[in-house]
C-alpha positions as CSV (number, residue, x, y, z in Angstrom):
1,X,-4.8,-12.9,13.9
2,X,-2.7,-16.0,12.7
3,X,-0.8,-17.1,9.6
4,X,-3.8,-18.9,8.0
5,X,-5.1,-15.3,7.2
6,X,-1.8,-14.5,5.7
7,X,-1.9,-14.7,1.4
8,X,1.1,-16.9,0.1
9,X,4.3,-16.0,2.2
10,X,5.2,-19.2,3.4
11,X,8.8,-18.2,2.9
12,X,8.7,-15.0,4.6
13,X,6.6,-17.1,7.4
14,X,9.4,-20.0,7.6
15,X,12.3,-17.5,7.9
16,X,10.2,-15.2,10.8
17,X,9.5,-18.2,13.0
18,X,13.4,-19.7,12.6
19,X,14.5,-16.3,14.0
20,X,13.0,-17.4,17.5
21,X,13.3,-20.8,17.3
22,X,17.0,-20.4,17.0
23,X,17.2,-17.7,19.4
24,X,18.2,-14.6,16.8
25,X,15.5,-12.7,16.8
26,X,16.8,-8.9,16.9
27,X,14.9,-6.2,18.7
28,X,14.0,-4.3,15.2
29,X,13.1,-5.9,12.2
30,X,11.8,-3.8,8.9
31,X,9.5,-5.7,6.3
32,X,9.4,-4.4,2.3
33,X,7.9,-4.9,-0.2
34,X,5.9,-3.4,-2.8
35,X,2.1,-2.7,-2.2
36,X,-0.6,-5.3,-1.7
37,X,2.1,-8.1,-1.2
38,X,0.8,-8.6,2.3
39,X,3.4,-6.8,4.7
40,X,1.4,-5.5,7.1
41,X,-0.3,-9.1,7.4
42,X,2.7,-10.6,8.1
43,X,3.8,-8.2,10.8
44,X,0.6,-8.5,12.8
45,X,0.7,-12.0,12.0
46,X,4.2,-12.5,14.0
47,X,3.7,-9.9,16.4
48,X,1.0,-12.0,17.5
49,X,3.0,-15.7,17.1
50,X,5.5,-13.9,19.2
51,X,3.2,-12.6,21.9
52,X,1.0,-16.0,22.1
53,X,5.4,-17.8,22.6
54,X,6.3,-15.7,25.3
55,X,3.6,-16.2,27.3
56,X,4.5,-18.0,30.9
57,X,2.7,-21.5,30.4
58,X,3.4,-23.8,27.4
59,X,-0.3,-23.0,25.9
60,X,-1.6,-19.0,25.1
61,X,-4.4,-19.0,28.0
62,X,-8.2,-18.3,26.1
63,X,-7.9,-15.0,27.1
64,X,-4.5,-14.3,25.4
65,X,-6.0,-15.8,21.9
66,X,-9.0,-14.0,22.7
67,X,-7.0,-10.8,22.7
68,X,-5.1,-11.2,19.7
69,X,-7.6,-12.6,17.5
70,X,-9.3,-9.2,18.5
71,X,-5.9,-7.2,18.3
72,X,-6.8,-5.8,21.4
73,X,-3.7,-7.4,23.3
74,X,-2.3,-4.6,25.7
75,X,1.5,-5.5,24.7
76,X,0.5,-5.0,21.4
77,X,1.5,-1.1,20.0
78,X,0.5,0.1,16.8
79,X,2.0,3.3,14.8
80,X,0.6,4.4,12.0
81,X,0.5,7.6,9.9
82,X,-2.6,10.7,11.0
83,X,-3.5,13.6,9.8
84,X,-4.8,16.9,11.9
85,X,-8.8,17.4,11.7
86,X,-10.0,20.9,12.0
87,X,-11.3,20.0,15.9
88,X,-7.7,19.9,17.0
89,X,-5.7,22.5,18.8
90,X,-3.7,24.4,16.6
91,X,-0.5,23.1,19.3
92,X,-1.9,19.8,19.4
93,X,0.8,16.5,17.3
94,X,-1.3,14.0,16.5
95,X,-1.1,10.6,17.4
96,X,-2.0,7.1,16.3
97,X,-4.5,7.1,19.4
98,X,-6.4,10.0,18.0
99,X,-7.7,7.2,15.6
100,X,-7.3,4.3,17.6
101,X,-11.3,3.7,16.7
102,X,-10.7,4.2,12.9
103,X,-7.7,2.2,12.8
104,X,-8.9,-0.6,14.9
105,X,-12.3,-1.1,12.9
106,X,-10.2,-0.6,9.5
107,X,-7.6,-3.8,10.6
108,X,-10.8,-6.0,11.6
109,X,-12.2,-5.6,8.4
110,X,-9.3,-6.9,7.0
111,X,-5.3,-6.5,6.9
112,X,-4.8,-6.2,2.9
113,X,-5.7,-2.3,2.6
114,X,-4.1,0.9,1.1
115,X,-2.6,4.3,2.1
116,X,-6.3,5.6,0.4
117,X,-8.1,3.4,2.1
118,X,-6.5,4.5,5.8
119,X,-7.2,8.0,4.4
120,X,-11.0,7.9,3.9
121,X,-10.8,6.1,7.2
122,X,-9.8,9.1,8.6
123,X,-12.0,11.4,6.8
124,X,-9.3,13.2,5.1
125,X,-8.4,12.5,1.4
126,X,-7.2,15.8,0.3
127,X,-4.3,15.8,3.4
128,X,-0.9,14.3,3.5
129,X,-0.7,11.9,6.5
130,X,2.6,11.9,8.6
131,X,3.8,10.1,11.9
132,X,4.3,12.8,14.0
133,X,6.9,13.7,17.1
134,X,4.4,13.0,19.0
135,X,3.8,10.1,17.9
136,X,7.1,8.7,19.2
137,X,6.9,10.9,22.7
138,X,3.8,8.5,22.8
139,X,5.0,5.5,22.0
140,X,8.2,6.4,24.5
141,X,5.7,6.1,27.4
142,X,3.5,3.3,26.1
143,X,6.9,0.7,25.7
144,X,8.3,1.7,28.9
145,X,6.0,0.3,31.1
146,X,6.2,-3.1,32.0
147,X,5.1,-6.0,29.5
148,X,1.3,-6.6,31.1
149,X,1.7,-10.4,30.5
150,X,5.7,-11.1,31.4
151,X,6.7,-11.7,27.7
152,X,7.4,-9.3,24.5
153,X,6.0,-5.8,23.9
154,X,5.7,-5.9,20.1
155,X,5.4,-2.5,18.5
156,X,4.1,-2.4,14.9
157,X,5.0,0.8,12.6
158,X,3.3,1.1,9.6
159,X,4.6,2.7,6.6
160,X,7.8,4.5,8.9
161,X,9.2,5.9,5.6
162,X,5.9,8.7,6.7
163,X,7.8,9.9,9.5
164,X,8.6,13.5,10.0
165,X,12.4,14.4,10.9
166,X,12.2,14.8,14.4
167,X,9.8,12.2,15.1
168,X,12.5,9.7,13.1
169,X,15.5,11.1,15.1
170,X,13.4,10.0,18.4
171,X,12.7,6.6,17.1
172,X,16.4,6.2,16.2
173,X,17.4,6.9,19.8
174,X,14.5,4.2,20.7
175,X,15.6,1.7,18.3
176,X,19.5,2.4,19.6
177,X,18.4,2.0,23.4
178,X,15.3,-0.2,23.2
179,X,12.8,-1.2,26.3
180,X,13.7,-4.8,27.6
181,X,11.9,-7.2,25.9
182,X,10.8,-5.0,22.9
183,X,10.5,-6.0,19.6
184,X,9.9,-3.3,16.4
185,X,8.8,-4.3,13.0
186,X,8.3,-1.9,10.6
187,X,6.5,-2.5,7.5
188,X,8.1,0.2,4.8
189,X,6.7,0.3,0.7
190,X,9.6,2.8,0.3
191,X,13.0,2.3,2.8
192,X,15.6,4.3,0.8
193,X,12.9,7.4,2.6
194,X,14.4,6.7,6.0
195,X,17.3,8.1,7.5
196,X,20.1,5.9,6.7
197,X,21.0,5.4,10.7
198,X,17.4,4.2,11.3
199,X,18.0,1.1,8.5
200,X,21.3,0.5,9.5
201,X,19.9,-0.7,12.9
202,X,17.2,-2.7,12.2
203,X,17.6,-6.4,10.1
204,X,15.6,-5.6,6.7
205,X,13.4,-8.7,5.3
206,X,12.7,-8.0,1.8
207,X,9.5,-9.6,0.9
208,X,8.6,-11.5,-2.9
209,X,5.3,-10.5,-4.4
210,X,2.4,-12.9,-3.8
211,X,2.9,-15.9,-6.3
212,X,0.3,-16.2,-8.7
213,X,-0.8,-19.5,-7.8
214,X,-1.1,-18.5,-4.5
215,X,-3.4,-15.7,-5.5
216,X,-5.5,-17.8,-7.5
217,X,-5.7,-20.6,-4.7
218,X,-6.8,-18.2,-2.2
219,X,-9.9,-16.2,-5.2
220,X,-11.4,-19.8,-5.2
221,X,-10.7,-20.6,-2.0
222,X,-11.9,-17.2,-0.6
223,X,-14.1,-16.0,-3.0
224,X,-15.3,-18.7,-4.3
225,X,-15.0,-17.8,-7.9
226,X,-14.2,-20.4,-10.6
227,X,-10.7,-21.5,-11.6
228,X,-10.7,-19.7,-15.6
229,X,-11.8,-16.3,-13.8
230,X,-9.0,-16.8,-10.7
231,X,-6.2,-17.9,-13.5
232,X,-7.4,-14.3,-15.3
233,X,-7.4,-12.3,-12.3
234,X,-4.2,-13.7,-10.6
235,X,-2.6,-12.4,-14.2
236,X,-3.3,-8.9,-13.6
237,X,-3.1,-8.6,-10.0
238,X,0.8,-9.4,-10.2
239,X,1.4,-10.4,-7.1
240,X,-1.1,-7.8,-5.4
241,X,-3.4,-9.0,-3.3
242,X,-5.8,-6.1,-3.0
243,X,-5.6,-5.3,-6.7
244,X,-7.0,-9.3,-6.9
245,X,-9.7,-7.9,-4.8
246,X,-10.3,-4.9,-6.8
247,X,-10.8,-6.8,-9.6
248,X,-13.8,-8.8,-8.1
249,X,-15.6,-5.6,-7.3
250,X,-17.8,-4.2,-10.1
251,X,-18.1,-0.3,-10.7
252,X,-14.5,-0.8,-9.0
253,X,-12.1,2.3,-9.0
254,X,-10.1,0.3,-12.2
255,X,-13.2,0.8,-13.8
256,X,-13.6,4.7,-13.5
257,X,-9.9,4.9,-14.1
258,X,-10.7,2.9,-17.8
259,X,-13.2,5.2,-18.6
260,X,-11.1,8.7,-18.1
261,X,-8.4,6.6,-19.7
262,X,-10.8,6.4,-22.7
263,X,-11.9,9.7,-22.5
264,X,-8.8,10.9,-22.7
265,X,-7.5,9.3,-25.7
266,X,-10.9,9.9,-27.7
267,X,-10.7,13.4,-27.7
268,X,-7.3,13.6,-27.9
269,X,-7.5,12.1,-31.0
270,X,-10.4,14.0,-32.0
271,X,-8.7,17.4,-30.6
272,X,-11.5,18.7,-29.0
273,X,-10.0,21.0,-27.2
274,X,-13.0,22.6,-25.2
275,X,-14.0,18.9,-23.8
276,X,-10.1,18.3,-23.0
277,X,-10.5,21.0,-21.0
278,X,-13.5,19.6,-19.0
279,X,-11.5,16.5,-19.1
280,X,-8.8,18.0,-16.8
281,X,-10.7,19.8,-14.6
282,X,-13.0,16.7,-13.9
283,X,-9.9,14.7,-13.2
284,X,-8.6,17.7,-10.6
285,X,-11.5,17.3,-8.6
286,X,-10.2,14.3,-7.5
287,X,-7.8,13.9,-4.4
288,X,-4.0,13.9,-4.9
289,X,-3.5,10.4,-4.5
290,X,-6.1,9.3,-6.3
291,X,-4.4,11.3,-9.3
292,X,-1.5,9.8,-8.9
293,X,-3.3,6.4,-8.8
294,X,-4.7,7.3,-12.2
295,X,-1.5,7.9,-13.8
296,X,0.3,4.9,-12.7
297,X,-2.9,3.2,-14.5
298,X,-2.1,5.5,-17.1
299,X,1.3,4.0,-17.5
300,X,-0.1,0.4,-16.8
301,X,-2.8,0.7,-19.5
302,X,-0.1,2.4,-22.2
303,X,2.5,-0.3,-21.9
304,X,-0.7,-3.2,-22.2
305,X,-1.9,-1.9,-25.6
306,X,2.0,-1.3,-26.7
307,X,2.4,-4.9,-25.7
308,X,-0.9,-5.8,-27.2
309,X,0.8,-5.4,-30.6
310,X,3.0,-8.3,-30.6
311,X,-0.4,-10.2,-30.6
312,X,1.1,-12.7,-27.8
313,X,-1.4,-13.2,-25.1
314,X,1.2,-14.2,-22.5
315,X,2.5,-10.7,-22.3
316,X,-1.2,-9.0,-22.3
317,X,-2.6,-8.6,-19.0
318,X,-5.9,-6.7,-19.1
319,X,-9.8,-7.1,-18.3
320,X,-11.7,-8.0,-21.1
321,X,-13.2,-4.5,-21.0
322,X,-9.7,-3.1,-21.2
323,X,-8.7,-5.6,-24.1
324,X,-12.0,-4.8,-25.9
325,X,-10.8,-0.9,-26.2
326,X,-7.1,-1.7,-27.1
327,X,-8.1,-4.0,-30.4
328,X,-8.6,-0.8,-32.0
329,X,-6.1,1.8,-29.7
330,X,-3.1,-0.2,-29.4
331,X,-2.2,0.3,-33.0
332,X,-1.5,4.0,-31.6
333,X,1.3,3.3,-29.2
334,X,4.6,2.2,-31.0
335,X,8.0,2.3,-30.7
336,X,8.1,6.1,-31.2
337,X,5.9,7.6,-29.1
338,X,5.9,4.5,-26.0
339,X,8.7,6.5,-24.2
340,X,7.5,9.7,-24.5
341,X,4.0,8.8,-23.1
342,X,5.8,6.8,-20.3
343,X,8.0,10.3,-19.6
344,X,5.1,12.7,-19.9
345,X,3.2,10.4,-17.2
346,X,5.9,10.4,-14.6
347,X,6.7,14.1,-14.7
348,X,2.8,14.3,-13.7
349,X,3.1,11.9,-10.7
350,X,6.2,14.4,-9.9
351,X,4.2,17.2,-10.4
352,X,1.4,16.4,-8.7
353,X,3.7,15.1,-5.3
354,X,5.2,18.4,-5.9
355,X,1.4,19.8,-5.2
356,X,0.9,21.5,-8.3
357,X,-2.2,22.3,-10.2
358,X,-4.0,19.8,-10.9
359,X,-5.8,21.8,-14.1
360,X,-2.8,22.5,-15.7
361,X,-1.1,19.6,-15.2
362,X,-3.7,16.9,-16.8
363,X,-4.3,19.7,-19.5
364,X,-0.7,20.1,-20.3
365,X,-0.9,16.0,-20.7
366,X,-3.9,16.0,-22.7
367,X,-2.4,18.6,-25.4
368,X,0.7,17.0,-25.4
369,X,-1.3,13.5,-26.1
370,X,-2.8,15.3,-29.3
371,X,0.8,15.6,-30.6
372,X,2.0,11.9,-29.5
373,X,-0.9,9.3,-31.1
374,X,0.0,11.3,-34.4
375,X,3.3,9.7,-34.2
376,X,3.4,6.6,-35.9
């Protein structure tokens, strides 16, 4: 893994390698940023750069390369959020190794991927993945034995915000009293989750979203896809990487999302009650986070066709297929009812965090959208 496989950044890059060069690297450092903005690349991508630096000889030997272009480096530690399968002990914590396999073939594939992703992974969509307490008894005894190669041990946590309280009490002691030679970096979507002593000890790098030129320089240089369709798909990815990717793919998830998105506001309009019904129970069946994936689409798609009634194309970002449906919905959406869709959608996200039912939360939406698109 090396900076070349890193999207945009060069910023975040510049500022990550003048820490060592100037000799100011601190022994925890904590990436965020929002989702798809390449975190987790960058982290790798340095915990590498500082593995192949501290090796004894001016040149990484073949075999350290080898290692890390394989991420298969032995001073290399990754921590990442698991679930409990039904074959484990009912005492058992899991750890990060329990899916060492999963994880490992998940990273080669690529380092731009979600919490959902990671999930299916797993094999557990329906569960909420944590970092456990044994997670950190684990990585206690991994960091202090002695670096295999006579430089940095580089620990990589993924998404630390996921840590349960005592696991995040052990880490703080860790962090506070680190190995020799040990290096943490975090990679956190949400900080303000983590005890406030864990982020007062570790140097916080805040990083942009991905530029859009970047984005589109990387779809033709990547994908191979021509300049007009990059320039449209950089638009709507805003700065998100994957989303770019999710884009490419057809019968994408963005594409089922549209079409429940329609569904919804069809009958709604129509108030077919019975069929809003089936509506909601359809969109219970699916996991937890993939509901709360459709209503931030929700929110995405509502705002779009609000702002598609300005009729300025510079503040529309949408596929075609999602433009085609809004030159006849977004007359619906207007300055009365905008906010009170927008509030109606969060309190489902909330709701459905909360682990309520999903039935009678996306039906209690769909009546309440009956009463909103007759406010005009």
């Amino acid at each position: 893994m090396n900076w070349s496989e890193v999207i945009g950044q060069k910023e975040a890059e510049e500022r990550l390698k003048q820490l060592v060069q100037e000799e100011r690297l601190p022994h925890a450092l904590m990436l965020c940023g929002p989702q798809g903005c390449g975190k987790l690349p960058l982290a790798v991508a340095f915990g590498c750069y500082l593995l192949e630096q501290s090796t004894n000889t001016q040149h990484p030997s073949p075999n350290t390369q080898a290692m890390l272009a394989k991420l298969e480096h032995p001073d290399l530690h990754f921590t990442y959020p698991t679930i409990k399968l039904p074959s484990m002990s009912a005492d058992h914590k899991p750890v990060s190794d329990d899916f060492a396999k999963e994880w490992h073939e998940l990273v080669m594939r690529g380092l731009y991927f979600t919490m959902e992703e990671w999930m299916t992974a797993m094999g557990g969509e329906n569960q909420q993945a944590i970092i456990t307490a044994g997670e950190s008894d684990d990585l206690v005894r991994k960091l202090s034995l002695k670096s295999s190669q006579g430089g940095y041990k580089v620990s990589i946590i993924w998404l630390p915000e996921r840590m349960n309280i005592e696991c995040a009490n052990k880490l703080l002691k860790l962090i506070e009293e680190p190995p020799t030679q040990t290096v943490f970096i975090m990679v956190s979507e949400e900080p303000d989750k983590l005890l406030e002593t864990i982020r007062s000890r570790v140097q916080r790098i805040d990083i942009k979203k991905i530029s859009n030129e970047d984005i589109e320089h990387a779809l033709i240089e990547k994908r191979g896809i021509t300049q007009e369709d990059a320039h449209r798909i950089a638009r709507l990815a805003n700065g998100n990487w994957m989303k770019a990717l999710d884009e490419l793919q057809v019968g994408s998830e963005n594409e089922l999302f549209l079409d429940m998105y329609i569904m919804l506001m069809r009958l709604a309009y129509q108030r077919k009650i019975k069929d809003l019904r089936k509506w909601s129970e359809q969109m219970a069946g699916m996991g937890r986070e993939k509901q709360k994936r459709w209503l931030t689409f929700f929110l995405r798609m509502t705002r779009e066709n609000f702002m598609y009634n300005f009729g300025d194309e510079e503040l529309v970002y949408m596929t075609q297929r999602e433009e085609d449906f809004a030159k006849n919905f977004a007359r619906f959406v207007n300055e009365k009812n905008i906010l009170p869709i927008s509030d109606l959608a969060n309190l489902a996200i909330r709701d459905i965090g909360q682990n309520a039912n999903g039935k009678i939360v996306f039906f209690d939406l769909a009546l309440q959208m009956i009463v909103l698109l007759l406010q005009k």
